[in-house]
DRENDO-1510 file (C-alpha; in Angstrom, 1 decimal, always signed):
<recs>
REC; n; res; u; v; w
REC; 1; UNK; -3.7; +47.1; +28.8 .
REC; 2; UNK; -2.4; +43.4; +27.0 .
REC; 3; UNK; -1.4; +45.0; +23.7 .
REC; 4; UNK; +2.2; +46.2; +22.3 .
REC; 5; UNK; +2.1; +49.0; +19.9 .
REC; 6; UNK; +5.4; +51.2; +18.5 .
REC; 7; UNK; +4.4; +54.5; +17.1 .
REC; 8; UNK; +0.7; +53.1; +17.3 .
REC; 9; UNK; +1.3; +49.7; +15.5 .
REC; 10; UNK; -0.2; +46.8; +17.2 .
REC; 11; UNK; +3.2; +44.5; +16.9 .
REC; 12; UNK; +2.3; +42.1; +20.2 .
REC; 13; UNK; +0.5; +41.7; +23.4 .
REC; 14; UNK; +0.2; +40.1; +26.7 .
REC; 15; UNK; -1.8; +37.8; +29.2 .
REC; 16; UNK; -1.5; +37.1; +32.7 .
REC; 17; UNK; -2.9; +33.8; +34.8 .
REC; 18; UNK; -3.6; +33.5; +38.0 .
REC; 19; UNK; -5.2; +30.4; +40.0 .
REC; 20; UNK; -9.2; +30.3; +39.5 .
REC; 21; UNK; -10.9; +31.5; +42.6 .
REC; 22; UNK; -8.3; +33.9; +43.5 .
REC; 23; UNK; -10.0; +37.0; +45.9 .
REC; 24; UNK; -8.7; +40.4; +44.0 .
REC; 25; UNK; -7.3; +41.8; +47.4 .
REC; 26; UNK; -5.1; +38.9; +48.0 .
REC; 27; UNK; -1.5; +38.0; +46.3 .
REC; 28; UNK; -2.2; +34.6; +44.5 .
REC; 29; UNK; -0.5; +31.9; +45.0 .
REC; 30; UNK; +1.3; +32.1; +41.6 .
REC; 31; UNK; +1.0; +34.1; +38.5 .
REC; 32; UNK; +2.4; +33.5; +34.9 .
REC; 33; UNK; +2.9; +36.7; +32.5 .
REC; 34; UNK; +3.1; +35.7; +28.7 .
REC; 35; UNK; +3.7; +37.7; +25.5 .
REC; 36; UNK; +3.9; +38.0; +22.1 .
REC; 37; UNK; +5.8; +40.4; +20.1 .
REC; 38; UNK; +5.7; +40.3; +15.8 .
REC; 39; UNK; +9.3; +40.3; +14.9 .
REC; 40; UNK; +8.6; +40.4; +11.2 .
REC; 41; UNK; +5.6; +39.8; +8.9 .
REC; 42; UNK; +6.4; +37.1; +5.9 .
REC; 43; UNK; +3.7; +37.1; +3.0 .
REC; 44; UNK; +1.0; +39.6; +4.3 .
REC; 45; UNK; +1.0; +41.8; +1.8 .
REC; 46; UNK; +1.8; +45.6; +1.9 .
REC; 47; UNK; +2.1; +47.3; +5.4 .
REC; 48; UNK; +0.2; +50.2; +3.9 .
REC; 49; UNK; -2.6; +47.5; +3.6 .
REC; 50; UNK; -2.3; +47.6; +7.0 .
REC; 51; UNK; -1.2; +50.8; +8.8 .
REC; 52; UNK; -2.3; +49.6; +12.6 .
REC; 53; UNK; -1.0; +46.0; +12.6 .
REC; 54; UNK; +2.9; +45.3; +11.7 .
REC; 55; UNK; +5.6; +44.3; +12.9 .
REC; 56; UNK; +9.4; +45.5; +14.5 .
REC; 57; UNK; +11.2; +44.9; +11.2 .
REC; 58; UNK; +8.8; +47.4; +9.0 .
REC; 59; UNK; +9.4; +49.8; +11.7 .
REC; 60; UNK; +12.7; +50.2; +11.4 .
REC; 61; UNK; +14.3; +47.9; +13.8 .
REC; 62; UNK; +17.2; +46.1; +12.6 .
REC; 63; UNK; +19.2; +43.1; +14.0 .
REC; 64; UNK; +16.6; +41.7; +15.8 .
REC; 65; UNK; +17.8; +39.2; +18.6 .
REC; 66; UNK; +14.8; +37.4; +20.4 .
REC; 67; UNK; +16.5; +37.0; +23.2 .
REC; 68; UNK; +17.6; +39.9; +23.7 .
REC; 69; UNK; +14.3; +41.3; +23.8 .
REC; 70; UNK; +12.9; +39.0; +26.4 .
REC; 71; UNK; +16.0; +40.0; +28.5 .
REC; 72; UNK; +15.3; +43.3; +28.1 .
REC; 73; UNK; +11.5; +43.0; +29.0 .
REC; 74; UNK; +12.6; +41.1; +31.5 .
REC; 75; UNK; +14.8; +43.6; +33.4 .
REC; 76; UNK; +12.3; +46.3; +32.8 .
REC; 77; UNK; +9.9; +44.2; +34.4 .
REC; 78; UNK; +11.4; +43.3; +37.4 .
REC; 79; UNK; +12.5; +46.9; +38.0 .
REC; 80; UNK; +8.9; +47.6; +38.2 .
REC; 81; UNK; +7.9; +45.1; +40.3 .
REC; 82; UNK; +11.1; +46.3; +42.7 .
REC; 83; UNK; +9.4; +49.8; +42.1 .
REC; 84; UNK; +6.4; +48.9; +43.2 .
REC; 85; UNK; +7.8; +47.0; +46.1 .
REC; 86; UNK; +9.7; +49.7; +47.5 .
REC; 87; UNK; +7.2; +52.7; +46.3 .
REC; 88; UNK; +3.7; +51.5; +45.9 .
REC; 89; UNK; +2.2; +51.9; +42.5 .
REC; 90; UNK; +1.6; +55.2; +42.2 .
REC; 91; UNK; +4.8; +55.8; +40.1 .
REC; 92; UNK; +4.3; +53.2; +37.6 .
REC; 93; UNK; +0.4; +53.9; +37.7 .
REC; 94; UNK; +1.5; +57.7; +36.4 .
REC; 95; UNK; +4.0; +56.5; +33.6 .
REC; 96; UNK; +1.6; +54.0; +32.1 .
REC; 97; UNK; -1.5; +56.7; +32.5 .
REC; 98; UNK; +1.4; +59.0; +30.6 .
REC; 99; UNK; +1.4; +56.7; +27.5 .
REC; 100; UNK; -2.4; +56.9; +27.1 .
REC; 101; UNK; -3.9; +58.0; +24.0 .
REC; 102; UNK; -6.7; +60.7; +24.8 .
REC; 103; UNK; -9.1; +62.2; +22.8 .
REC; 104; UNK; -9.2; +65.9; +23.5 .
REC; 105; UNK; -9.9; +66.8; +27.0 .
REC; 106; UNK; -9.9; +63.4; +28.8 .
REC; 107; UNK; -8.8; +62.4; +32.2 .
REC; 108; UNK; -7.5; +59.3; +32.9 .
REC; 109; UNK; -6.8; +57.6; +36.2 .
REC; 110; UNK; -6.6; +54.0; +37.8 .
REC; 111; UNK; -9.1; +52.8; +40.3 .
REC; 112; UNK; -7.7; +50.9; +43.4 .
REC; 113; UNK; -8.6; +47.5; +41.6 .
REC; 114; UNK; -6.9; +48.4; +38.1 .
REC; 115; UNK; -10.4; +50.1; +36.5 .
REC; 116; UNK; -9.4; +52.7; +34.3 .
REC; 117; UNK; -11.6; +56.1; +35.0 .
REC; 118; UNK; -11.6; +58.3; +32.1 .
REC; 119; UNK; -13.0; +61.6; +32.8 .
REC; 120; UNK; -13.7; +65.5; +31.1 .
REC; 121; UNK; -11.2; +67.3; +32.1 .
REC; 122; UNK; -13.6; +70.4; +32.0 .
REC; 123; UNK; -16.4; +68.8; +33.6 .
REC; 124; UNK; -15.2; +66.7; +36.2 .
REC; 125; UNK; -17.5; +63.7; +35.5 .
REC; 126; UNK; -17.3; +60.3; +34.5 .
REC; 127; UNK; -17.3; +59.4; +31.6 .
REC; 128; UNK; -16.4; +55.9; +31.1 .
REC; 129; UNK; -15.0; +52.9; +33.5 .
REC; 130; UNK; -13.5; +50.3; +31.6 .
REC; 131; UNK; -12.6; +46.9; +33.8 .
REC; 132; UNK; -9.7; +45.7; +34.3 .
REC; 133; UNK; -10.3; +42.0; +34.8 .
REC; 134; UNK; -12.6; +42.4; +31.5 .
REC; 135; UNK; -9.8; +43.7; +29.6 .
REC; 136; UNK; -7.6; +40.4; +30.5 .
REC; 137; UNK; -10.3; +38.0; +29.8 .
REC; 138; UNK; -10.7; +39.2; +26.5 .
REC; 139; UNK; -7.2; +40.1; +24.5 .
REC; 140; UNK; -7.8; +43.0; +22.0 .
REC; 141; UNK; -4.7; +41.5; +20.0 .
REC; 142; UNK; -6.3; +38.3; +19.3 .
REC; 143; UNK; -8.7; +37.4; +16.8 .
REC; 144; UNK; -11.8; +36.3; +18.8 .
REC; 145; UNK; -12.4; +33.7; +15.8 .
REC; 146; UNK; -9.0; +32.0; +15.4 .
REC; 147; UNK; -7.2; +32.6; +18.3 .
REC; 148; UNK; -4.2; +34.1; +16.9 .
REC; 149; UNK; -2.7; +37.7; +16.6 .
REC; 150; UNK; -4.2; +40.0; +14.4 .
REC; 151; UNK; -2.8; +40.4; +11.0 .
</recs>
């Protein structure tokens, strides 16, 4: 759920905070959201080196204005929140669930506390239950040895 990938090229990805001790059924008393996002890729050799990790300039986006980005996630964002505000979750649950890459015949679904449920579609069993508070400890678009993004 923390990376950013165009046309399945990991160009960014995300992390949220929240105070230590924070109970999962309560709203904490603050949150911050960060991000990353590759804008271009200076002296890393041929993309086709590396056909899962890039960067928006070797896909084909042109004129890239930071700013404008983060303003852009930034609306987006808090249209979601309003969303989910007004709505409840279920909406924005669907969309995100629509995005997923399956393999085959999987089922996905969210739990109530943000574990995605992947399922056989045929058999109706679980499968797998991957956790969401796992998922943010540990940021799939970081190198676990260095810290930094994956190139």
């Amino acid at each position: 759920p923390d990376t950013v990938r165009v046309d399945g090229v990991l160009v960014g990805g995300a992390r949220l905070g929240w105070p230590e001790g924070a109970r999962e059924n309560e709203i904490p008393d603050w949150i911050v959201f960060s991000g990353m996002i590759r804008t271009a890729v200076i002296r890393a050799g041929e993309p086709g080196l590396r056909p899962l990790l890039g960067a928006l300039d070797e896909l084909g986006f042109v004129a890239l204005d930071a700013g404008e980005i983060v303003a852009s996630f930034s609306r987006h964002l808090m249209a979601a929140f309003h969303e989910w505000s007004d709505t409840g979750f279920g909406s924005i649950a669907s969309r995100w669930l629509d995005r997923l890459p399956r393999k085959g015949d999987e089922h996905a679904e969210l739990a109530g506390n943000g574990d995605l449920l992947i399922s056989h579609t045929a058999s109706h069993g679980l499968r797998e239950r991957r956790s969401l508070p796992e998922a943010l400890a540990r940021p799939s678009w970081l190198d676990p040895m260095t810290g930094t993004p994956w190139l």
